[in-house]
C-alpha positions in Angstrom: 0.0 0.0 0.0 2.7 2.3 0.9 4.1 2.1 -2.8 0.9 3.4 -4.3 0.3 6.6 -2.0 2.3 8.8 -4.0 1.1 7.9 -6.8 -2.1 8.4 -5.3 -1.3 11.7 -4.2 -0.2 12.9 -7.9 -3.0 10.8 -9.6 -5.7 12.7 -7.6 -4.4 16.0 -6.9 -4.2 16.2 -11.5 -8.3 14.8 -10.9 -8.9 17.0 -8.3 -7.7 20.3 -10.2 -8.7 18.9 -13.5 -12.3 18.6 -12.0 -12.8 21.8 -10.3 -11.7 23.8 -13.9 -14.1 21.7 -15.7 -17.2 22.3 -12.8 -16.2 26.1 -12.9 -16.6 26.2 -16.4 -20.0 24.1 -16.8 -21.8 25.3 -13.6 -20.4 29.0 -13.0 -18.6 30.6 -15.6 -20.8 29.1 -17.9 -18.0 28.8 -20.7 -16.5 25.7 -22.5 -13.2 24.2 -20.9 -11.3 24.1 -24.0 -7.6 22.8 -24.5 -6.0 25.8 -23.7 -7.2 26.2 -20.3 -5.9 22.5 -19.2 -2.1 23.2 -19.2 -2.6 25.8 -16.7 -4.7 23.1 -14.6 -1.8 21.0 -15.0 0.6 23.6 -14.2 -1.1 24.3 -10.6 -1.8 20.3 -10.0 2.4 19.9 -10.9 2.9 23.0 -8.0 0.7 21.2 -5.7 2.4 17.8 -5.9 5.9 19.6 -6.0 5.0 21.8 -2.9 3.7 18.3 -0.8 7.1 16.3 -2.1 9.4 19.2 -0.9 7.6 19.4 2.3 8.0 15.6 2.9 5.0 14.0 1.9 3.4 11.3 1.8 6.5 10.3 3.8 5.7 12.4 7.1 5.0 9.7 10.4 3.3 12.3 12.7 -0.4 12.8 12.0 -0.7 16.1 13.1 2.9 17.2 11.3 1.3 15.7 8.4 -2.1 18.2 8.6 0.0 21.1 9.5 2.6 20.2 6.3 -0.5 19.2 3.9 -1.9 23.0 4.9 1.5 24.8 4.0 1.9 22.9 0.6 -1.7 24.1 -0.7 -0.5 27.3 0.9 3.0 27.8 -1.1 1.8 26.5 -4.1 -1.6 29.0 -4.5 0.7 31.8 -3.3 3.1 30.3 -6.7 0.0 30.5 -8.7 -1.6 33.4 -7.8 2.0 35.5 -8.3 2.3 34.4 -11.3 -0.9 35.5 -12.5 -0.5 38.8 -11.5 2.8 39.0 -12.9 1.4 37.7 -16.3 -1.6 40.0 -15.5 -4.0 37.4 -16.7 -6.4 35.7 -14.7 -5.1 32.3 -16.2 -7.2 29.9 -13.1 -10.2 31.2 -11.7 -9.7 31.8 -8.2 -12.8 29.1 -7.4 -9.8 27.0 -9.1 -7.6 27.7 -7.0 -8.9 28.0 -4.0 -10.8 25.0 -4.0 -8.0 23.6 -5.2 -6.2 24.3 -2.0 -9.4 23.4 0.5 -9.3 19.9 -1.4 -5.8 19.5 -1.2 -4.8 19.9 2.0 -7.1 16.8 3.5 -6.5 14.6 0.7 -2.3 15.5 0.9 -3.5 13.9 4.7 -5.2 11.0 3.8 -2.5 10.0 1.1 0.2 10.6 5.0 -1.9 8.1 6.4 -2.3 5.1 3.2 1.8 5.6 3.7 1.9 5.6 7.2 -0.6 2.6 7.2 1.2 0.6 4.5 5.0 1.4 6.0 4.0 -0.2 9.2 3.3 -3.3 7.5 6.2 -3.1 5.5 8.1 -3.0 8.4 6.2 -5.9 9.9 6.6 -8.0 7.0 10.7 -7.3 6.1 11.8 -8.8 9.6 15.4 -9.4 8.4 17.6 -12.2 10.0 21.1 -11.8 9.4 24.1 -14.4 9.8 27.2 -12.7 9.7 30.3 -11.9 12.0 30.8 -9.5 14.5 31.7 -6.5 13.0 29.2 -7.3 10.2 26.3 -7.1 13.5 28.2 -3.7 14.9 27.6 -1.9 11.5 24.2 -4.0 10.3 22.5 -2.9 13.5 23.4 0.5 13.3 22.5 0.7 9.4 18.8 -0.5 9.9 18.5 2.2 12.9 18.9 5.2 9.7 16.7 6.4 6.8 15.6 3.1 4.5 14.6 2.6 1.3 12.5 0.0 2.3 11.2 -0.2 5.9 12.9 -3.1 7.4 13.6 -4.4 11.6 16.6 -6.5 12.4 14.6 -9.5 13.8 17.5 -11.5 15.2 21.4 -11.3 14.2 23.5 -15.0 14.0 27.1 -16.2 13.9 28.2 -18.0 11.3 28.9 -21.1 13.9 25.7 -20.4 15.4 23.6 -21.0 12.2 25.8 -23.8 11.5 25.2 -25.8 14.5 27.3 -28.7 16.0 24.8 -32.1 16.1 24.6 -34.1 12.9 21.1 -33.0 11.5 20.9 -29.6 13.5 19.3 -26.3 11.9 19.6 -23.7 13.9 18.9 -21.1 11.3 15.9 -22.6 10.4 15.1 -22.7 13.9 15.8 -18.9 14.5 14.2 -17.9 11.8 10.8 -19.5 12.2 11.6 -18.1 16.2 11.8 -14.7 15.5 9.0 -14.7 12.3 11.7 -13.6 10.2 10.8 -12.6 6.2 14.3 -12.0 4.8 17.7 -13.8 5.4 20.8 -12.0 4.9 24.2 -14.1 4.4 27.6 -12.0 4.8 30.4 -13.3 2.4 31.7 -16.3 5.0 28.1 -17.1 5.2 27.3 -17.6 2.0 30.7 -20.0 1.7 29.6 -22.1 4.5 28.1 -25.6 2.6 25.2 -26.0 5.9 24.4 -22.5 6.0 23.5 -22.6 2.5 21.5 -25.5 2.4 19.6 -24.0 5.5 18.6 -20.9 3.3 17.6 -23.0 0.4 15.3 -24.6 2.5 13.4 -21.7 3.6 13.8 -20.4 0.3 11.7 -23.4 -0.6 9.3 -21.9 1.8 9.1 -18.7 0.8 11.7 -16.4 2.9 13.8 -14.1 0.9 17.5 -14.9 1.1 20.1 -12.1 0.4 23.3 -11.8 0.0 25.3 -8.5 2.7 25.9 -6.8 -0.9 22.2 -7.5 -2.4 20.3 -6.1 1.3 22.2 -2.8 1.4 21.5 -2.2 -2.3 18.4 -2.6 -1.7 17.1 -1.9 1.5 19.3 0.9 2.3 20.5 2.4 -0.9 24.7 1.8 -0.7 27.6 -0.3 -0.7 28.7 -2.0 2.4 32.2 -0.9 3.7 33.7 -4.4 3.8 32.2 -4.9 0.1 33.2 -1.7 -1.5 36.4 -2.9 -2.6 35.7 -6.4 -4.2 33.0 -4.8 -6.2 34.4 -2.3 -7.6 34.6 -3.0 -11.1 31.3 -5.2 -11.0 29.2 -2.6 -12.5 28.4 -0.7 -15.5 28.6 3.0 -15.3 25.7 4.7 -17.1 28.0 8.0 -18.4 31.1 5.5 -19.5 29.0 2.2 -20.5 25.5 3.7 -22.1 26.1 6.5 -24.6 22.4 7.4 -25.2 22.1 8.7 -21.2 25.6 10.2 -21.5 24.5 12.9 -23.8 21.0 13.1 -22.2 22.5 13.7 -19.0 24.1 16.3 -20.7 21.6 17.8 -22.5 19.5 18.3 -19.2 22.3 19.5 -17.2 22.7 22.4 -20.0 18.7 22.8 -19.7 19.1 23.0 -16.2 22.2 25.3 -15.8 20.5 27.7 -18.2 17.5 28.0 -15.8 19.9 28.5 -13.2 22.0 31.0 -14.5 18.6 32.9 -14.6 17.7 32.8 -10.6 21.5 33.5 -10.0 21.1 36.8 -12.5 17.9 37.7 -9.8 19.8 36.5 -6.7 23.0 38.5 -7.2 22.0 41.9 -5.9 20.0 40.5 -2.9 23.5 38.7 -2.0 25.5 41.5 -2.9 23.3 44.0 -0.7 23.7 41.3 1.8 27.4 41.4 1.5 28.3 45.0 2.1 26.2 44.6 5.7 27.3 41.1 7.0 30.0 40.0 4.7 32.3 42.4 3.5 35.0 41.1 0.5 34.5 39.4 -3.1 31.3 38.2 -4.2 32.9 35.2 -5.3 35.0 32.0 -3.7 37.1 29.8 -6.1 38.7 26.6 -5.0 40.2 24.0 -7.0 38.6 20.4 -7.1 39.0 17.2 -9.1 36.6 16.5 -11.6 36.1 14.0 -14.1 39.2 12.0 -15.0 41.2 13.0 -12.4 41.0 16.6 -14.0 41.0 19.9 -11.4 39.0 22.7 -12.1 37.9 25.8 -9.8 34.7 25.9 -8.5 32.2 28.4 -8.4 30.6 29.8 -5.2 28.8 32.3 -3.1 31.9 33.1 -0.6 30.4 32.5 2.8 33.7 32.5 4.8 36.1 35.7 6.1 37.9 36.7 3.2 41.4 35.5 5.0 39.6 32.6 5.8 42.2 30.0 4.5 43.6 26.5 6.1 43.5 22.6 4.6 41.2 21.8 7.7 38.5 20.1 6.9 35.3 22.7 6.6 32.8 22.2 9.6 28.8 22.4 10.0 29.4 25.5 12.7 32.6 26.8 11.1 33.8 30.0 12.7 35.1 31.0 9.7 31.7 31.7 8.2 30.2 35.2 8.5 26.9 35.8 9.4 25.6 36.2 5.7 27.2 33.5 4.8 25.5 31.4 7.5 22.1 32.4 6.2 23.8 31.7 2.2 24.5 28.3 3.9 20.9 27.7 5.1 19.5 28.5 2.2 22.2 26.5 -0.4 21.7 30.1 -2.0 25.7 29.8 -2.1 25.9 26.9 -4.1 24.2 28.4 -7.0 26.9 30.1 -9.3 28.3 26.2 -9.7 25.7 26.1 -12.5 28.6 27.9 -14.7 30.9 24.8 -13.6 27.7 23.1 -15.3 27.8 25.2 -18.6 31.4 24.9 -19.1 31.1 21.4 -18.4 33.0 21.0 -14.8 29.8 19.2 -13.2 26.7 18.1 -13.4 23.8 18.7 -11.5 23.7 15.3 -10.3 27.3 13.4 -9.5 29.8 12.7 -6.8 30.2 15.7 -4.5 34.0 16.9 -5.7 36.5 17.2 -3.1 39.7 19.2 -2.8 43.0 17.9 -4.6 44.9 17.4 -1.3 41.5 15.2 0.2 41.4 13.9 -2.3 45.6 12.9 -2.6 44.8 11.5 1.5 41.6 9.2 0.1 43.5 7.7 -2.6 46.4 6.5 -0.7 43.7 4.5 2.2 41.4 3.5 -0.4 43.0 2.7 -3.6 39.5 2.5 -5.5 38.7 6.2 -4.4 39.4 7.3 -8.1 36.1 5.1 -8.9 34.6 8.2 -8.5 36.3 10.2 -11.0 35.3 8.4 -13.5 32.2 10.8 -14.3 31.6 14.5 -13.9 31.2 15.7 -10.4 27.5 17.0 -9.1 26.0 19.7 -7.4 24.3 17.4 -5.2 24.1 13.5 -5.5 22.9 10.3 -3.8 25.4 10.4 -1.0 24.2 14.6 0.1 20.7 13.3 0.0 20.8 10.0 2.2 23.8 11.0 4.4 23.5 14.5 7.1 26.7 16.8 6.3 30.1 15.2 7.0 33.5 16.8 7.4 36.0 14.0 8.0 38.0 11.0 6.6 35.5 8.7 8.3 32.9 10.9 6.7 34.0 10.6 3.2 34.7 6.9 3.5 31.4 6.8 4.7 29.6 8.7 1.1 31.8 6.6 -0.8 29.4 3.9 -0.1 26.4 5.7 -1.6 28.7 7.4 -4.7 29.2 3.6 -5.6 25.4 2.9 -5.3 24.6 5.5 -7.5 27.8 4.7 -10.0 26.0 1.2 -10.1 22.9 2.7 -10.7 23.1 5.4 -12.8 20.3 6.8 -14.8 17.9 8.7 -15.3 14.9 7.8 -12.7 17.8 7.7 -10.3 18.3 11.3 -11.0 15.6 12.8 -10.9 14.6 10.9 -7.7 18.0 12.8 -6.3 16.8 16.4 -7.7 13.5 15.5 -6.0 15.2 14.7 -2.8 17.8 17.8 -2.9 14.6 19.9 -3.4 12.6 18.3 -0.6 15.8 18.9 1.7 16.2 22.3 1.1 12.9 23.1 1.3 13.1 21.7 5.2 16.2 23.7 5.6 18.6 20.3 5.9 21.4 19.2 4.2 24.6 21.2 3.1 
């Protein structure tokens, strides 16, 4: 059920607007709804679902969050509307459109919450996950299932690989365990899944109906990365979208031009409110360059808003609460307004909107030495946000970096795209709840 209440919420918000335009024009304006009145129906249904995703739905837990977060979404996006009609200075929607629109929004942005909220907590009934691997493997498998999942998933019981195994001629322990503890998915870690008794174990319940997994297969899927002890051996087991399928390589590119042109437009608005902000708060040069590696192990200087003292130099590693950062530059920061002249690093062809986060050369230098598949990463252009900023809170450390490589190699496996799009959606939703950096 979860699954389907986003569509849900798209599917009947396009209805709900659709049908209002449509009643307005039969029963009170008393004209025909003709084609050209439908994309700007469309237009306000697309505001209305983009308002609820950036605000976190369907995906809220809290009931009452969820009324208060449904409310503000048909808020922003009939404020969006109505602005742009009287910038256009065209009555485009009927106001009846609009804000009905908005009344019928809100409550059914809350009753898509709750099909989520209902359907997640039998998903997370249903993927009780047993996992039979060795220590360290239950140290970092326990913590994982504890952060934000793909799929809604509780560690149901965790065994050694000489537990499952078991010591009396005829013995099975796992099954045992697993029918114990009503587990739904088995996950085998690599000594596991060598282990002749184990196997035949999982086959077993497989037989029955139990998912089996390998370590590798259950963080791909359930929580959207590359375990750390795994990261290595796979790292050539994949195909790359931008190296290995020419056809998204050059759409890719074609939507990060589309994109960076848009952007060059908001940054042409943005400049003087940053500048005016500037010569109060944050006196020095507009700009901050710094070099970076890019794609094929190529530096380049990035773009940005400078945010820091203008003597503000060092190889330390930048910090959430850096006391380097003026108070503009905080509220830049909040805002990700500062990130936005990197869409020129897109138009020259530096970046793309969605890649690896690039880090500086002498990071970078550090990385390579301690994890000799580090340059992985290289391999494609560099992103102003990407699957690792989404899924992991900001990190400013060795441990930090090791810890996003996991999720660059995810999306390097799984590059396309859906997958980006689902990461501009993400970006959009986090910086509309002021997270993220």
């Amino acid at each position: 059920m979860r699954r389907f209440a986003r569509p849900l919420l798209y599917v009947g918000t396009v209805a709900i607007v659709v049908g209002l335009g449509r009643f307005h024009a039969e029963f009170i304006g008393h004209y025909v709804f003709h084609a050209q009145r439908l994309p700007w129906n469309l237009a306000y249904a697309l505001l209305l679902c983009l308002a609820a995703y950036s605000l976190g739905l369907p995906d809220i837990g809290d009931r009452r969050s969820a009324w208060s977060l449904a409310f503000a979404a048909v808020a922003i996006a009939a404020t969006g509307v109505s602005a742009l009609q009287l910038l256009l200075g065209s009555l485009v929607l009927p106001r009846f459109v609009v804000l009905s629109g908005a009344l019928i929004g809100a409550p059914w942005f809350a009753f898509c919450t709750a099909v989520a909220n209902a359907g997640r907590a039998r998903d997370a009934w249903r993927d009780r996950v047993v996992l039979v691997g060795g220590a360290e493997e239950q140290a970092a498998f326990g913590a994982e299932v504890e952060r934000d999942l793909e799929r809604p998933a509780v560690a149901a019981a965790m065994l050694l690989p000489e537990e499952a195994r078991g010591g009396r001629a005829g013995a099975q322990p796992l099954v045992e365990a697993v029918i114990e503890h009503g587990g739904s998915v088995l996950v085998l870690d690599s000594a596991a899944s060598a282990d002749p008794t184990i196997v035949d174990q999982a086959a077993r319940l497989h037989e029955y109906g139990l998912r089996v997994r390998s370590l590798t297969a259950f963080y791909d899927e359930w929580l959207g990365k590359v375990p750390i002890g795994e990261v290595e051996r796979v790292s050539l087991m994949f195909d790359i979208g931008e190296l290995h399928r020419a056809p998204y390589g050059r759409m890719k590119r074609l939507y990060d031009v589309g994109v960076g042109a848009f952007g060059l437009v908001v940054m042409a608005f943005l400049t003087p409110i940053v500048l005016a902000g500037n010569t109060i708060a944050n006196r020095g040069p507009l700009f901050y360059r710094q070099p970076r590696v890019g794609r094929n192990n190529r530096d380049y200087q990035i773009l940005k808003f400078r945010t820091m003292r203008p003597d503000a130099v060092g190889s330390e590693w930048a910090s959430e609460r850096d006391p380097r950062v003026t108070p503009w530059g905080r509220v830049l920061r909040r805002t990700h307004v500062d990130e936005l002249p990197q869409v020129i690093n897109i138009l020259r062809g530096d970046q793309s909107v969605v890649g690896p986060r690039p880090e500086q050369p002498q990071y970078v230098a550090e990385l390579r030495e301690k994890m000799p598949f580090y340059d992985l990463r290289h391999l494609v252009r560099p992103g102003l946000t990407g699957w690792a900023q989404v899924k992991y809170p900001y990190g400013a450390s060795e441990l930090d970096a090791y810890e996003k490589l996991q999720y660059d190699f995810y999306y390097l496996r799984h590059e396309s795209l859906a997958l980006d799009i689902r990461i501009i959606g993400r970006t959009l939703r986090t910086v509309a709840g002021g997270g993220g950096r």
